[in-house]
C-alpha positions as CSV (number, residue, x, y, z in Angstrom):
1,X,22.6,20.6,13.0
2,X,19.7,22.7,11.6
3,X,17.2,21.4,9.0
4,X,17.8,22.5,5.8
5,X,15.5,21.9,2.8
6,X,15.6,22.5,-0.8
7,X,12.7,23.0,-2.5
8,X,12.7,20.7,-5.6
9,X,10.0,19.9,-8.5
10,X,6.0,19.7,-7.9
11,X,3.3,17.9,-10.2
12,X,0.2,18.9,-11.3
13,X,-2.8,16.9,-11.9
14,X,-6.6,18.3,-12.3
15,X,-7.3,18.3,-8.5
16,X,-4.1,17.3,-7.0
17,X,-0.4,18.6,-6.4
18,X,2.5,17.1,-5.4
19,X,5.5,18.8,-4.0
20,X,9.0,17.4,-3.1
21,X,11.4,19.0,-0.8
22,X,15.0,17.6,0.8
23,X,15.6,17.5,4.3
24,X,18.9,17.3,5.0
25,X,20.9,15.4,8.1
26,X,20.0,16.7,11.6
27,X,20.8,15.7,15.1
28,X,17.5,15.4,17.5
29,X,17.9,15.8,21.3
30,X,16.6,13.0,23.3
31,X,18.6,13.8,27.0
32,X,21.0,15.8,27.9
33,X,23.5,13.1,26.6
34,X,21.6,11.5,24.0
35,X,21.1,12.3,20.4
36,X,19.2,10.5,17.9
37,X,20.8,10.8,14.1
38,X,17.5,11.8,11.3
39,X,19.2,10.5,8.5
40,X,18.8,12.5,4.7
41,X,15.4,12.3,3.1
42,X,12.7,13.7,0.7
43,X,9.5,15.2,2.1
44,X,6.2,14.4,0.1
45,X,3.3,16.6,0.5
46,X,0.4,16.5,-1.5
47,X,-2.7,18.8,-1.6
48,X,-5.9,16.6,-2.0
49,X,-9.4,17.8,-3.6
50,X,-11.6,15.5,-5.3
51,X,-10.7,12.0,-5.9
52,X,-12.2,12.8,-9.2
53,X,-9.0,12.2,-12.2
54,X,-10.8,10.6,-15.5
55,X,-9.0,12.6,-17.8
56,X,-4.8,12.9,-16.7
57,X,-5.3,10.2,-14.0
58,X,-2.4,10.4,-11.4
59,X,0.4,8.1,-13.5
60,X,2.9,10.9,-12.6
61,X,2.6,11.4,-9.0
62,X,2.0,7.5,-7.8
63,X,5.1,7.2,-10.2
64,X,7.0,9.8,-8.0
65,X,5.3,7.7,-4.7
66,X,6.5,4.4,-5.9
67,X,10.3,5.2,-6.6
68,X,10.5,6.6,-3.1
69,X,13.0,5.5,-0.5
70,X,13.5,3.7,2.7
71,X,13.3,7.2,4.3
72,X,11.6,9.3,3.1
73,X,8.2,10.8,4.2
74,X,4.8,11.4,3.1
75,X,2.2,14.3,4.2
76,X,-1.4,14.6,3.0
77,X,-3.2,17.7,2.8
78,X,-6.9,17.2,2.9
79,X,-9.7,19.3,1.7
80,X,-11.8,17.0,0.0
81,X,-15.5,16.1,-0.6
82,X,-14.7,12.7,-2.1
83,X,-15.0,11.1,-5.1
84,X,-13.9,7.6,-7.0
85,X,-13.3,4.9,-4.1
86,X,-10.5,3.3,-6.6
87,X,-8.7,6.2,-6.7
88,X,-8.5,6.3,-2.8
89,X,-7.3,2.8,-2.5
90,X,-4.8,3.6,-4.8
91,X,-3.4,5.8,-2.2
92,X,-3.6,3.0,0.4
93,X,-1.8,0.7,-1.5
94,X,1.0,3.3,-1.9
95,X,0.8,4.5,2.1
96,X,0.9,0.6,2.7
97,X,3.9,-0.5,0.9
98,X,6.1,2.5,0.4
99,X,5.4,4.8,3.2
100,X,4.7,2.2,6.2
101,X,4.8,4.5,9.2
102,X,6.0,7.3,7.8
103,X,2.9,9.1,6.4
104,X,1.0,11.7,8.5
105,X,-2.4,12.8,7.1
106,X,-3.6,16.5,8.0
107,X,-7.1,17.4,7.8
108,X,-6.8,21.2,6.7
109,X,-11.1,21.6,6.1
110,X,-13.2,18.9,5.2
111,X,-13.1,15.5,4.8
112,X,-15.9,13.5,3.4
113,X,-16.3,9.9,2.2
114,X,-13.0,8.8,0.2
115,X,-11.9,12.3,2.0
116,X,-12.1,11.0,5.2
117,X,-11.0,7.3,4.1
118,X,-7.9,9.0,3.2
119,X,-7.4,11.4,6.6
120,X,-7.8,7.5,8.3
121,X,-5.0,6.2,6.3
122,X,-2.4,8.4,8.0
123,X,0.0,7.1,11.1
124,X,-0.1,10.6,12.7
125,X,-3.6,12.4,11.9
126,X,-3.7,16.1,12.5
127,X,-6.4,18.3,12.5
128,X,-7.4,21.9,13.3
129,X,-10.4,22.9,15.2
130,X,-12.7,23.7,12.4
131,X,-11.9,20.5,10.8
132,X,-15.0,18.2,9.2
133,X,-15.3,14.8,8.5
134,X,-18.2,12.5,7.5
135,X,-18.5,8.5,6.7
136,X,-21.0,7.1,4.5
137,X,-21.3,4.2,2.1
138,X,-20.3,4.2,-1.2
139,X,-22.9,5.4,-4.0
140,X,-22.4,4.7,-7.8
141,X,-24.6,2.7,-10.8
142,X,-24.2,-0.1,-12.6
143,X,-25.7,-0.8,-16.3
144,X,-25.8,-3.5,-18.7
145,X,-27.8,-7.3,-18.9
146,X,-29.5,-8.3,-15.8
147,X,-27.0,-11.1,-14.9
148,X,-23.8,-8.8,-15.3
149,X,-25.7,-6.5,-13.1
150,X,-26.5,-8.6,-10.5
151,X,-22.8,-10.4,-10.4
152,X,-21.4,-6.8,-10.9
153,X,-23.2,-5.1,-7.7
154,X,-22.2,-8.4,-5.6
155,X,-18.5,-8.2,-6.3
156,X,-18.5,-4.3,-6.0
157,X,-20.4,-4.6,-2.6
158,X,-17.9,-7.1,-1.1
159,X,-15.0,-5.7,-2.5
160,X,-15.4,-2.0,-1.6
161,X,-17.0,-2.7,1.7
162,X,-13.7,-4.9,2.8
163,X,-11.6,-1.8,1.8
164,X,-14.4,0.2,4.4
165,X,-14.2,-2.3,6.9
166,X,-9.6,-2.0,6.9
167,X,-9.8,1.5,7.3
168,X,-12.2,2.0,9.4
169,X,-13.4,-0.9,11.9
170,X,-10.1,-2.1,11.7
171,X,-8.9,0.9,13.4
172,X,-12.0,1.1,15.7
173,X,-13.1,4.3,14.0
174,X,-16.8,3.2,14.5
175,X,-18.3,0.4,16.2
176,X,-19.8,-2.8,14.5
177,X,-23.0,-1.6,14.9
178,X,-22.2,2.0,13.8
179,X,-20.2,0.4,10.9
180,X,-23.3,-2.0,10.2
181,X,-25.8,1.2,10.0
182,X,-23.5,2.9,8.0
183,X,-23.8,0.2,5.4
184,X,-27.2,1.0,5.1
185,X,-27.4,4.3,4.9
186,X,-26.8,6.2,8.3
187,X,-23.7,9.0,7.5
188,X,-21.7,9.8,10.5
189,X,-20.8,13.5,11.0
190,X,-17.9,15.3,13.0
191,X,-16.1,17.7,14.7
192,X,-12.7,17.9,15.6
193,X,-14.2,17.2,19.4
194,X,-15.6,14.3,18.5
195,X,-12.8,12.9,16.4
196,X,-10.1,13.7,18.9
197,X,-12.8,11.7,21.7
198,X,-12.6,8.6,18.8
199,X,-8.8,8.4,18.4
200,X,-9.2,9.5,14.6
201,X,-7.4,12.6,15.0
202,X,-3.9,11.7,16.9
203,X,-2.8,15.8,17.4
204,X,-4.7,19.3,16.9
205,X,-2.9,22.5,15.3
206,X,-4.2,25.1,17.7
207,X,-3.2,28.7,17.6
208,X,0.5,27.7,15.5
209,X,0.6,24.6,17.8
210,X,0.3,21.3,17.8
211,X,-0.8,19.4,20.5
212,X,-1.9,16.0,21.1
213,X,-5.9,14.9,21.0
214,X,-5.9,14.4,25.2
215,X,-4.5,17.8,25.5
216,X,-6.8,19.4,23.4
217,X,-9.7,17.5,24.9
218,X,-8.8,19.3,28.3
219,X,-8.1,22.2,26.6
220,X,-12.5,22.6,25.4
221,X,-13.7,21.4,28.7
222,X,-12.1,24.5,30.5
């Protein structure tokens, strides 16, 4: 049975857009005997930019996200320098509880600080060879009277630096120590070498194919 998809609806936000297509149920060959049933689903791919939404926010799409079913999939298309760390673990808490192994993340260009967070996030990560990625510490401000600042900074530091810690050393993206001088100040840069050597990248689109991380690792030492 061939894979048929309907293209449906897509939502807009300021640097954001959701599209939503059916796949239809098909057959997969395992053996020469064996066939493994892919039941009906919706497809969810979404073009990220800046995680930068203070005027629409994105009630719409997470509201699309959340009514989504035991099925159906998830695919994030990054191209993104960052931007508000809430808004990124928005999108972990959604990947978490609604698309638990079923979200592949694909790293189209760059991917820096929440960026990169979110190309982590993914179950299969994809990249291409001129992919970019960078991890650094958060940056923002804080204003008001000297005791809310202080209390304000301390809770901000431990609670964003846990959501660092999940993504990242969880997954043994950098070492303690590399994680430790990244939370004071060292940013990490690379290539789609050095992430497929590091595990983040799982596969590599090369020339219209994808291949795994190993393979493409032999592939640049010829």
């Amino acid at each position: 049975m061939q894979k048929k998809e309907i293209k449906d609806e897509k939502l807009n936000s300021n640097h954001h857009t959701l599209f939503k297509s059916r796949v239809e149920v098909k057959e997969i060959k395992l053996s020469a005997n064996t066939y493994k049933k892919e039941p009906a689903h919706t497809k969810y791919r979404l073009f990220i930019d800046s995680f930068m939404e203070k005027e629409r926010g994105l009630h719409e799409i997470f509201n699309e996200l959340w009514n989504a079913q035991e099925f159906d999939t998830l695919e994030l298309r990054i191209n993104s320098r960052g931007g508000l760390v809430n808004e990124g673990s928005q999108f972990y808490s959604v990947i978490k509880n609604k698309f638990h192994n079923r979200t592949t993340t694909i790293l189209d260009s760059c991917g820096y600080s929440m960026g990169a967070l979110t190309f982590c996030m993914g179950d299969k990560r994809i990249i291409t060879p001129r992919s970019d990625l960078m991890f650094h510490d958060y940056s923002g401000g804080i204003s008001g009277k000297g005791g809310e600042i202080k209390s304000r900074y301390k809770h901000s530091a431990k609670h964003l630096r846990a959501f660092f810690k999940d993504v990242i050393l969880e997954n043994k993206f950098l070492s303690k120590s590399e994680f430790k001088s990244m939370l004071i100040g060292q940013d990490f840069w690379m290539d789609a070498k050095e992430l497929c050597k590091r595990g983040i990248a799982t596969h590599v689109l090369v020339d219209g194919q994808e291949i795994s991380a190993k393979k493409y690792l032999k592939k640049v030492k010829k």
